[in-house]
C-alpha positions as YAML, in Angstrom:
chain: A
units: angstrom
residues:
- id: 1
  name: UNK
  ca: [17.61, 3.49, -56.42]
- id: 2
  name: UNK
  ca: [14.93, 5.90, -55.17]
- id: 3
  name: UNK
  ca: [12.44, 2.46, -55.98]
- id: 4
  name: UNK
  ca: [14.37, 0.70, -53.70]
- id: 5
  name: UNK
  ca: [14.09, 3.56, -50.35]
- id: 6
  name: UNK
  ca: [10.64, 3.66, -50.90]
- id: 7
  name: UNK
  ca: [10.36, -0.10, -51.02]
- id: 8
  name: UNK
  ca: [12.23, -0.29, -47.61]
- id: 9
  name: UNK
  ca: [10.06, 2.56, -45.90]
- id: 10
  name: UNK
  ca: [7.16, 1.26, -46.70]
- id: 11
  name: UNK
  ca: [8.49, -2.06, -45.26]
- id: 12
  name: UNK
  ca: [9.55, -0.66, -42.48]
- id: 13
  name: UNK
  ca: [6.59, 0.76, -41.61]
- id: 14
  name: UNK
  ca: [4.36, -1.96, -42.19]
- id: 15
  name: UNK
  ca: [6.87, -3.88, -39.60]
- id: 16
  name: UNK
  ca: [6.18, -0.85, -37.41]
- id: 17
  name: UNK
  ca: [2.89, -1.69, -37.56]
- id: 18
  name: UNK
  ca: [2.50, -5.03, -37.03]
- id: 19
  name: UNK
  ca: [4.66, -4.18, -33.41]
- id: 20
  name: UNK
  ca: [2.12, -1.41, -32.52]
- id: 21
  name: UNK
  ca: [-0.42, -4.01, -33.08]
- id: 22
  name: UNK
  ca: [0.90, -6.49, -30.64]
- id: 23
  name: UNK
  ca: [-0.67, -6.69, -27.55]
- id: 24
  name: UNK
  ca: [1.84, -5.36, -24.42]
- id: 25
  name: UNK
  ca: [2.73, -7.93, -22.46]
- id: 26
  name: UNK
  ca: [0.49, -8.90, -19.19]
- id: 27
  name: UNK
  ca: [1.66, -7.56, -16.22]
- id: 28
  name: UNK
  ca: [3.41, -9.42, -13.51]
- id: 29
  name: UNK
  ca: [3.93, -9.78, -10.27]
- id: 30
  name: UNK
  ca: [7.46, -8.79, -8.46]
- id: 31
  name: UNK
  ca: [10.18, -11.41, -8.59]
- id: 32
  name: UNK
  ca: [13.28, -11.74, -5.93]
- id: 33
  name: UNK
  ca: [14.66, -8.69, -5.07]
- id: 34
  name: UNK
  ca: [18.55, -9.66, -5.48]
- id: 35
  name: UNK
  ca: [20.13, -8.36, -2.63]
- id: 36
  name: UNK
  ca: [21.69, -11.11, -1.56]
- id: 37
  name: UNK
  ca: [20.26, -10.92, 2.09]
- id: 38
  name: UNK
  ca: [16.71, -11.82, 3.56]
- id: 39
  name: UNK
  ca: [14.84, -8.12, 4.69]
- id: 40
  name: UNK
  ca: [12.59, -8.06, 7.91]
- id: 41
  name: UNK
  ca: [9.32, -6.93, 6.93]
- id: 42
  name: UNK
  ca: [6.83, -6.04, 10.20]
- id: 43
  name: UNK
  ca: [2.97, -4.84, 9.24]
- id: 44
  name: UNK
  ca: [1.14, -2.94, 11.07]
- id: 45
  name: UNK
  ca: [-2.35, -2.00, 10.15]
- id: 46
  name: UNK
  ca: [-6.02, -2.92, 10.13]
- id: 47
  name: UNK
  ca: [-8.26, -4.96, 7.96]
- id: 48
  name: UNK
  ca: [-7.38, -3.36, 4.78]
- id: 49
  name: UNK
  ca: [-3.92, -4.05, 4.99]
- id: 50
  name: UNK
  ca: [-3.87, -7.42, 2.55]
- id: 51
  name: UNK
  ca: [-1.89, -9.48, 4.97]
- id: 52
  name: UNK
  ca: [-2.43, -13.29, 3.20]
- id: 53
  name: UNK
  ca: [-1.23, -11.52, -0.13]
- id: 54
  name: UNK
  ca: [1.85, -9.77, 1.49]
- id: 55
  name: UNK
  ca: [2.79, -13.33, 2.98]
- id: 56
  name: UNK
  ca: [2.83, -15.03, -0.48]
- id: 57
  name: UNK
  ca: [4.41, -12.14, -1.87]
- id: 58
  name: UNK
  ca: [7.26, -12.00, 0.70]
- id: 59
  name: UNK
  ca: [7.79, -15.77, 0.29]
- id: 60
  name: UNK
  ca: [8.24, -14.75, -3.58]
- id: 61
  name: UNK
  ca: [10.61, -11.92, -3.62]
- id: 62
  name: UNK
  ca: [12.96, -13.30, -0.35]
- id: 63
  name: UNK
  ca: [11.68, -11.23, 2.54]
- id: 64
  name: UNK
  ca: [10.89, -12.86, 6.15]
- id: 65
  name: UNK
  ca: [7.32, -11.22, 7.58]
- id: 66
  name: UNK
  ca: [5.72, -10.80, 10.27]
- id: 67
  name: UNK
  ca: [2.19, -9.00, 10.44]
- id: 68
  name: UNK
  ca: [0.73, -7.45, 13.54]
- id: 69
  name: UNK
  ca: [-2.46, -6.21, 11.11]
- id: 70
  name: UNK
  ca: [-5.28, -6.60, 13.43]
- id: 71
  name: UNK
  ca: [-8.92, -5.91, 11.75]
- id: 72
  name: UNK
  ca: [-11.08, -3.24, 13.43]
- id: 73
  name: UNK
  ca: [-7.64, -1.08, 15.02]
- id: 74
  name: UNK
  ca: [-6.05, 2.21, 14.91]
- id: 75
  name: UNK
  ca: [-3.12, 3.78, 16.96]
- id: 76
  name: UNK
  ca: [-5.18, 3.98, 20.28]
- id: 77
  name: UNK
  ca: [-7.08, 1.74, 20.24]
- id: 78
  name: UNK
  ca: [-9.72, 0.17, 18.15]
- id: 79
  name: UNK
  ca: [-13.59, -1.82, 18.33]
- id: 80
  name: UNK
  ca: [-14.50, -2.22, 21.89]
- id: 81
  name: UNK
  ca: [-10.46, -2.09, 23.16]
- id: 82
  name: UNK
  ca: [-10.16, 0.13, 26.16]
- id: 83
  name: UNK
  ca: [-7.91, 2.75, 25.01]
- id: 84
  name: UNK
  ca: [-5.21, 2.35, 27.82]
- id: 85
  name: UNK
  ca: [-1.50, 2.10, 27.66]
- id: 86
  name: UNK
  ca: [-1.51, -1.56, 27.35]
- id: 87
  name: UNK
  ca: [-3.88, -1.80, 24.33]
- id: 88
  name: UNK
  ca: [-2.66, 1.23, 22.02]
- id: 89
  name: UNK
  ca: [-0.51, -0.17, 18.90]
- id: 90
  name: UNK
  ca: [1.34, 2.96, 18.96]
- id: 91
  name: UNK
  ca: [3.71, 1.71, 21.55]
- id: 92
  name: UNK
  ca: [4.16, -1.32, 20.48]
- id: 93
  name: UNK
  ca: [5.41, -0.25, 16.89]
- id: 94
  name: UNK
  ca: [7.97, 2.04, 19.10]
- id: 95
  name: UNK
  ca: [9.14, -1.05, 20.79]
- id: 96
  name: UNK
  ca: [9.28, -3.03, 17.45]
- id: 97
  name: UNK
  ca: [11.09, -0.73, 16.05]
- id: 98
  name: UNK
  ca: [13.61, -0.58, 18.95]
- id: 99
  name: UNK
  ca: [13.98, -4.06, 20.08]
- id: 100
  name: UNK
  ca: [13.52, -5.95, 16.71]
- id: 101
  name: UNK
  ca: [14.58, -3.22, 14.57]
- id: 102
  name: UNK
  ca: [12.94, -4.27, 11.00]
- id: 103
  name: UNK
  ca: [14.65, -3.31, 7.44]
- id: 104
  name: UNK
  ca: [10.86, -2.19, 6.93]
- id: 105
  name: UNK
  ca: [8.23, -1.09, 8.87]
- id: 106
  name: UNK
  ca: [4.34, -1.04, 6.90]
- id: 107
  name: UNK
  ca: [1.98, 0.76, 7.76]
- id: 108
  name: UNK
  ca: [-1.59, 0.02, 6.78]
- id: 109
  name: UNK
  ca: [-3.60, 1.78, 9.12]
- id: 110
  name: UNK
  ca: [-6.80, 3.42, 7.06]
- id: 111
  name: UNK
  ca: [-9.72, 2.76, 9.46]
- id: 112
  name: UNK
  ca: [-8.04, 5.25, 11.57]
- id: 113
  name: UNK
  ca: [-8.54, 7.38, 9.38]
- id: 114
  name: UNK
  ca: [-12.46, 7.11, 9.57]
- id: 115
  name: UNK
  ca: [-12.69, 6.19, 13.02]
- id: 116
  name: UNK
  ca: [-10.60, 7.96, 14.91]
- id: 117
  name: UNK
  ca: [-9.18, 11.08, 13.38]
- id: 118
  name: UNK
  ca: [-9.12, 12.61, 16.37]
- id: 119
  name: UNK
  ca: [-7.52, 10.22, 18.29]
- id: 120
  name: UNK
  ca: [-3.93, 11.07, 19.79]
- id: 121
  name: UNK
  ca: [-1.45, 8.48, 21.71]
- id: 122
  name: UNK
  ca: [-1.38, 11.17, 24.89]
- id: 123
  name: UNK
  ca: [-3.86, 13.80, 24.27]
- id: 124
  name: UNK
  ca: [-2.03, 16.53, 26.30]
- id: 125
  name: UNK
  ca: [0.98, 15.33, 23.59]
- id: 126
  name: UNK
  ca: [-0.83, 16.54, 20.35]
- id: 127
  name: UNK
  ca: [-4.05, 17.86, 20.73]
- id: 128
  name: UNK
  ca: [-6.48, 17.51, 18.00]
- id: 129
  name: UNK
  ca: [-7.01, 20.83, 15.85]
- id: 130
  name: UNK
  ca: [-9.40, 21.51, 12.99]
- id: 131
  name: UNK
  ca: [-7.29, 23.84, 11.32]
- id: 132
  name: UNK
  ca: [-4.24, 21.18, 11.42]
- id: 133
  name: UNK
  ca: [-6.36, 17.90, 11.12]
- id: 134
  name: UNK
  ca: [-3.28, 15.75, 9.80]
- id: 135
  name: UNK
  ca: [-1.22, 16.78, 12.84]
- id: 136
  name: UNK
  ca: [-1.86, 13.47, 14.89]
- id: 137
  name: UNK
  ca: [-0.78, 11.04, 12.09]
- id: 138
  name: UNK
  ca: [2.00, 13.15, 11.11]
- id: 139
  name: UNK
  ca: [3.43, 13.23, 14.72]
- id: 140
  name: UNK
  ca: [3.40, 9.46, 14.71]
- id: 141
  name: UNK
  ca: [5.34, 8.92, 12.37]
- id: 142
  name: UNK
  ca: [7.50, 11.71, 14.03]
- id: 143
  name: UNK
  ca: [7.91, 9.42, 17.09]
- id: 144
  name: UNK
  ca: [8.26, 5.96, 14.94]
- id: 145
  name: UNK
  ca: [10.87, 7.80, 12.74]
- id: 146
  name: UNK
  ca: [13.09, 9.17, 16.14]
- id: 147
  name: UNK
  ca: [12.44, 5.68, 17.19]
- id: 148
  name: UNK
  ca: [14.88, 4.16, 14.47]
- id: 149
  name: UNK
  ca: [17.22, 6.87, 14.89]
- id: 150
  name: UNK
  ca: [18.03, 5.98, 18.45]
- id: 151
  name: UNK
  ca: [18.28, 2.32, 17.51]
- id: 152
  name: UNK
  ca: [20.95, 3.13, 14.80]
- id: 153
  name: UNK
  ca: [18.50, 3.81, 11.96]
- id: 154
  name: UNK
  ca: [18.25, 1.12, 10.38]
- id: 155
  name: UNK
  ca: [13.87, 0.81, 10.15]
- id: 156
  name: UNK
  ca: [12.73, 2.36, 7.14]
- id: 157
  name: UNK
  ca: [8.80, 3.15, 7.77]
- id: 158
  name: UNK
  ca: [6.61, 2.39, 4.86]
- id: 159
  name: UNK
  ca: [2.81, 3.91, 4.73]
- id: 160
  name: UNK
  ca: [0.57, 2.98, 2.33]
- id: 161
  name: UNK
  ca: [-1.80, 5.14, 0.49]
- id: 162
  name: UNK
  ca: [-5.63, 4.47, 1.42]
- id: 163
  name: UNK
  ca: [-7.18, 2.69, -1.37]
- id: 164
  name: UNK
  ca: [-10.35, 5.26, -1.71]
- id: 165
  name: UNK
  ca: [-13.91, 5.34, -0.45]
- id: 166
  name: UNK
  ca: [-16.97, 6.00, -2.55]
- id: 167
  name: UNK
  ca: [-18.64, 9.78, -2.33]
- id: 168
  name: UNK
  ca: [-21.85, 8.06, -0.45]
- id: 169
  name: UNK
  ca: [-19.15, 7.78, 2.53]
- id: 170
  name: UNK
  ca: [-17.85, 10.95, 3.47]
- id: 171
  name: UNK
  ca: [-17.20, 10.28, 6.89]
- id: 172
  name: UNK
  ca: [-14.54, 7.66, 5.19]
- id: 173
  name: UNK
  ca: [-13.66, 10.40, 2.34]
- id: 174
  name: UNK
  ca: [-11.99, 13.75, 3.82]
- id: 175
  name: UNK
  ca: [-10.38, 11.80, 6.48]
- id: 176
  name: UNK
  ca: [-8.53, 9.16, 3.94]
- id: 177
  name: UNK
  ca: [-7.46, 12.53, 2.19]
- id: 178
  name: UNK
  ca: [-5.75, 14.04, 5.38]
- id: 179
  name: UNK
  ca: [-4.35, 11.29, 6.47]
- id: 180
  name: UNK
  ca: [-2.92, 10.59, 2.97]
- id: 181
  name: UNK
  ca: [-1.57, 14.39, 2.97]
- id: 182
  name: UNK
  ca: [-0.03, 14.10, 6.17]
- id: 183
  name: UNK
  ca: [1.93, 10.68, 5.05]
- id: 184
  name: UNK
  ca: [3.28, 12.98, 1.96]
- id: 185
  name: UNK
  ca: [4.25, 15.41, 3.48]
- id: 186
  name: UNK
  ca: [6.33, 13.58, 6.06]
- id: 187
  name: UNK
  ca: [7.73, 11.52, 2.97]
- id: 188
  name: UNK
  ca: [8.89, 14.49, 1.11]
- id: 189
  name: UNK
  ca: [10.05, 15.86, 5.24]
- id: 190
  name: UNK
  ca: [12.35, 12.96, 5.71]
- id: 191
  name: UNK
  ca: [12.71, 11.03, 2.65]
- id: 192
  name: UNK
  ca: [15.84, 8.99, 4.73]
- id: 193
  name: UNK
  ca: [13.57, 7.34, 6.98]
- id: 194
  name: UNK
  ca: [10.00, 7.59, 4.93]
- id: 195
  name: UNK
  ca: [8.43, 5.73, 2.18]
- id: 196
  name: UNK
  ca: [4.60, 6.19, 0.62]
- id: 197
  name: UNK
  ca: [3.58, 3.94, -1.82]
- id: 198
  name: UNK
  ca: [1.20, 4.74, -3.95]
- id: 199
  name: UNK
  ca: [-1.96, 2.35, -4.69]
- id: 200
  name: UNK
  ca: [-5.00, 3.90, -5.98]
- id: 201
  name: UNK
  ca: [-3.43, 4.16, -9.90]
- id: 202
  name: UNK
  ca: [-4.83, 0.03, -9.83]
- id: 203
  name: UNK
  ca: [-7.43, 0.74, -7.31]
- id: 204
  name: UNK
  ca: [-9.69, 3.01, -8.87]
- id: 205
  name: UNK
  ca: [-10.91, 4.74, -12.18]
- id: 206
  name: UNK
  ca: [-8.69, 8.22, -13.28]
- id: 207
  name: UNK
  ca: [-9.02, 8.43, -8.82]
- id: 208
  name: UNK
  ca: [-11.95, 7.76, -8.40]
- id: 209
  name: UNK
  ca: [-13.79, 4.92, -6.28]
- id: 210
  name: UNK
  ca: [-14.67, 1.54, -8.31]
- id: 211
  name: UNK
  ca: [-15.71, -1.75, -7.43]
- id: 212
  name: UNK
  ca: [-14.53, -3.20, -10.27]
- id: 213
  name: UNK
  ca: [-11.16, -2.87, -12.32]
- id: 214
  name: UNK
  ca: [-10.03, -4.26, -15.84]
- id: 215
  name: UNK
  ca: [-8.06, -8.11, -15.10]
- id: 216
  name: UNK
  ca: [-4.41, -7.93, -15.25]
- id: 217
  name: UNK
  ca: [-1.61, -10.25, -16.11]
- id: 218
  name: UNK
  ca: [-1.51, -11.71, -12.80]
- id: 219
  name: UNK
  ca: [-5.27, -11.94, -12.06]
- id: 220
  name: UNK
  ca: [-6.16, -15.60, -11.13]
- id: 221
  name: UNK
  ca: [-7.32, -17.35, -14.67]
- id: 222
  name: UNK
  ca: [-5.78, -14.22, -16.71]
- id: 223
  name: UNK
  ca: [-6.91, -14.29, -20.67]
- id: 224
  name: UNK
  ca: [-6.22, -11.44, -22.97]
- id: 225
  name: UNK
  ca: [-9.53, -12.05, -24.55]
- id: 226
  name: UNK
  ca: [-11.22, -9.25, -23.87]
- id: 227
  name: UNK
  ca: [-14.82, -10.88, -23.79]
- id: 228
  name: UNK
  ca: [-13.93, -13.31, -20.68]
- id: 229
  name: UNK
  ca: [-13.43, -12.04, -16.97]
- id: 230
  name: UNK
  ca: [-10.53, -13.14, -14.52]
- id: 231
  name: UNK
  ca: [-11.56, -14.85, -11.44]
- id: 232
  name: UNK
  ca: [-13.92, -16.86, -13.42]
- id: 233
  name: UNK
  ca: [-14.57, -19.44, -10.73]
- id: 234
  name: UNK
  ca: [-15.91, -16.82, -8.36]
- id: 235
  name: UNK
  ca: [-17.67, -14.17, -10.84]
- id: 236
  name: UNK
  ca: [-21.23, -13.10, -9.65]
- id: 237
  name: UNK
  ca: [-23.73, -11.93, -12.29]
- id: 238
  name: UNK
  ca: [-22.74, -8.17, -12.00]
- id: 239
  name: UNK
  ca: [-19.24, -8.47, -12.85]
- id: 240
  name: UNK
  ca: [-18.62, -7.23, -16.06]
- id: 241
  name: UNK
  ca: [-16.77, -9.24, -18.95]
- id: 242
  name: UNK
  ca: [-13.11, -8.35, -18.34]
- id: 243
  name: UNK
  ca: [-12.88, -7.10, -14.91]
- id: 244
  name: UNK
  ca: [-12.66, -8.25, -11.73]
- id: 245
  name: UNK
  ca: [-14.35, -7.15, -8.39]
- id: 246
  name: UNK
  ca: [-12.25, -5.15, -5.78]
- id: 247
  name: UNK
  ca: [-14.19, -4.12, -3.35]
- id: 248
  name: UNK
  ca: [-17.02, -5.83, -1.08]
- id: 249
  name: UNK
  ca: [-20.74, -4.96, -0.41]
- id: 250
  name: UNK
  ca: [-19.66, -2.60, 2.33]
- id: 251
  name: UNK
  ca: [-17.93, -0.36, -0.46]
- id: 252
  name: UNK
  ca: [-15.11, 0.09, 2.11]
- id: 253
  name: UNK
  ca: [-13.49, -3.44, 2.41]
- id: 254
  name: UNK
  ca: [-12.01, -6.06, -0.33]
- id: 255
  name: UNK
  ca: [-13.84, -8.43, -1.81]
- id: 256
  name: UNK
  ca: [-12.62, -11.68, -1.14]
- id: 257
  name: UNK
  ca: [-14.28, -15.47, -1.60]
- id: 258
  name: UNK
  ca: [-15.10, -15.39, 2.17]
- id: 259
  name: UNK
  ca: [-17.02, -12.45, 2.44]
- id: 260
  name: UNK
  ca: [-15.61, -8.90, 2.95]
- id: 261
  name: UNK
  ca: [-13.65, -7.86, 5.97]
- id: 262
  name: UNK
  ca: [-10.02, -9.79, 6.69]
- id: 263
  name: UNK
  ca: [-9.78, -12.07, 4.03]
- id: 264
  name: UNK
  ca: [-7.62, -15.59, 4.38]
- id: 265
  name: UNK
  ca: [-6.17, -16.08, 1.03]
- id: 266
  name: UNK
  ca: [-5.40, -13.47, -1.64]
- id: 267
  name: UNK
  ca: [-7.88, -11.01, -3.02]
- id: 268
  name: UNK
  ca: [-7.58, -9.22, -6.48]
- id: 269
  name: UNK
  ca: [-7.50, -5.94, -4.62]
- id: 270
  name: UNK
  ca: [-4.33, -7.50, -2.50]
- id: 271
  name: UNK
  ca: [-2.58, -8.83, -5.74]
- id: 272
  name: UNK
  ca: [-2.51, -4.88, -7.11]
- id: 273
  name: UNK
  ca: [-1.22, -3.52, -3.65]
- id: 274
  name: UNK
  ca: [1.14, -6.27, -2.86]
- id: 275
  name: UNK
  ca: [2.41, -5.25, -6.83]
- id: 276
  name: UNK
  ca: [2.72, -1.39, -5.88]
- id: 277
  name: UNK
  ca: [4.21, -2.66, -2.00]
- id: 278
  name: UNK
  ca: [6.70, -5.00, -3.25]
- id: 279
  name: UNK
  ca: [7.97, -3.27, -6.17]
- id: 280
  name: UNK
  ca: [8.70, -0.02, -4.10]
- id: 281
  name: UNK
  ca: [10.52, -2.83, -1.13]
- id: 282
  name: UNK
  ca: [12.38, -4.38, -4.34]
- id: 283
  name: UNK
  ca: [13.43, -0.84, -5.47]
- id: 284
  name: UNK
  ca: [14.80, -0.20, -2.19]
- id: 285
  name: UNK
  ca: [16.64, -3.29, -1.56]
- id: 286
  name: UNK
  ca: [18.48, -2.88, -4.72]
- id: 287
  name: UNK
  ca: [19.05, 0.68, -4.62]
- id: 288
  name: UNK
  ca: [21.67, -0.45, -1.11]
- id: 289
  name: UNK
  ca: [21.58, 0.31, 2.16]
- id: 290
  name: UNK
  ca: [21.97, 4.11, 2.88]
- id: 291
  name: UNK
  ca: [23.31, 5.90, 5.73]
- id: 292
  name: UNK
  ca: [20.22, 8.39, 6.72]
- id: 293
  name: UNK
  ca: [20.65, 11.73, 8.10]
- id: 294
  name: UNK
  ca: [19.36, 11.55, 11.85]
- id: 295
  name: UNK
  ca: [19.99, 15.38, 11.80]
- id: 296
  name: UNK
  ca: [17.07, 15.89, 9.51]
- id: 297
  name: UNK
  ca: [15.00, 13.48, 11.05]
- id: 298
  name: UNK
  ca: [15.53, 15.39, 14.43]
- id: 299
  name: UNK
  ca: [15.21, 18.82, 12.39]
- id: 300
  name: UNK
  ca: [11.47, 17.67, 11.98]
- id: 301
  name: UNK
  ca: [10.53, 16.85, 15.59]
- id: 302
  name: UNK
  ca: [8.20, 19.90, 15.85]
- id: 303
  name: UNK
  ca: [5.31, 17.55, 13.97]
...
């Protein structure tokens, strides 16, 4: 008898093995969300938001999009636009958000960030302070949040997390940090009407900047042998064996087969945000629609 238990242990655990020793299965992309309705997306941002990949993505999980992303902006402004009434974006996500009223509202907006931390829709509204730097962007989404609450609430605002800038680029660095802080903060404020989705866990190495990252299941030309690299096709000398570049020569933007900057058709770095963007939308869609709580979002006004 006692043969016998040790005979089916040791079986056991050699089929306990054999599992551990399986590879984990590669990692996919979102599917439909299941809701049973089609959700408004709007984008807003600059030329890090990964618009061609969101598209494809949106088409996959059942969303309708739309994309106001416009390379080279922030709120008030952006390269060589007057900053006026009739060229800042920060009214016209206000009006979005009234007139259209979007299930979601993305924002993508991390060349502010560098550019123009300082920048305010009406100075005399929020004045710039050093020892508040995140005030601006957190009174933004302030305004975009009371926005939705005097349309009936329905625009849920989604910010995305900056995907990281090497230590050679401070002026990029601090700023990406605020402005990160500030979108927690209001997320954690008004959880109702806020959403930040984390991307840097696929984006860089333990946090920090990278311009390459291992190949995952849903890398173009995906192998799990470790020796050959996703992306094949397109892989310059540098890349290593089993990675895949991110990032372009400008260590800011994504590398994409067209050069760095916007980039037409997906990028790897666009596959792993559209991943984090879309499973956070696909969470939220199934979770149901909730009524929010316009009293805390007007509790919060102060900025």
């Amino acid at each position: 008898m006692g043969r016998r238990i040790v005979t089916a242990v040791l079986a056991a655990a050699v089929v306990v093995g054999l599992v551990a020793c399986e590879p984990a299965p590669p990692e996919t992309l979102p599917g439909p969300h299941g809701s049973g309705r089609t959700p408004l997306v709007y984008v807003y941002g600059d030329s890090l938001a990964p618009v061609a990949d969101y598209r494809e993505q949106a088409e996959m999980s059942g969303y309708e999009l739309v994309s106001e992303a416009t390379g080279g902006s922030w709120m008030c402004g952006g390269h060589q636009i007057p900053q006026d009434d009739a060229t800042r974006w920060w009214p016209r996500i206000l009006q979005t958000i009234a007139e259209v009223q979007p299930d979601y509202l993305i924002l993508q907006y991390q060349a502010w960030a560098n550019y123009q931390l300082r920048c305010g829709g009406r100075p005399e509204q929020f004045p710039y302070t050093t020892s508040d730097p995140g005030r601006g962007w957190r009174v933004y989404l302030q305004m975009f949040v009371d926005a939705a609450v005097e349309a009936g609430g329905r625009t849920r605002i989604v910010v995305v997390e900056t995907p990281s800038a090497p230590a050679s680029k401070p002026e990029w660095v601090e700023p990406m940090a605020i402005m990160d802080q500030a979108s927690r903060t209001m997320a954690t404020r008004l959880p109702d009407h806020i959403t930040f989705v984390p991307i840097r866990q696929d984006l860089t190495r333990n946090g920090a900047y990278t311009a390459f990252a291992p190949c995952k299941g849903y890398d173009e030309g995906y192998t799990q042998q470790p020796q050959v690299s996703c992306w094949d096709q397109s892989r310059a000398g540098d890349w290593p064996a089993g990675q895949v570049r991110l990032r372009s020569g400008d260590a800011i933007h994504y590398w994409c087969r067209t050069g760095g900057g916007v980039c037409a058709g997906s990028t790897p770095a666009g596959l792993r945000i559209r991943r984090s963007v879309f499973t956070v939308l696909n969470q939220l869609e199934q979770a149901g629609p909730q009524m929010p709580d316009s009293s805390q979002a007007s509790a919060s006004s102060s900025g």
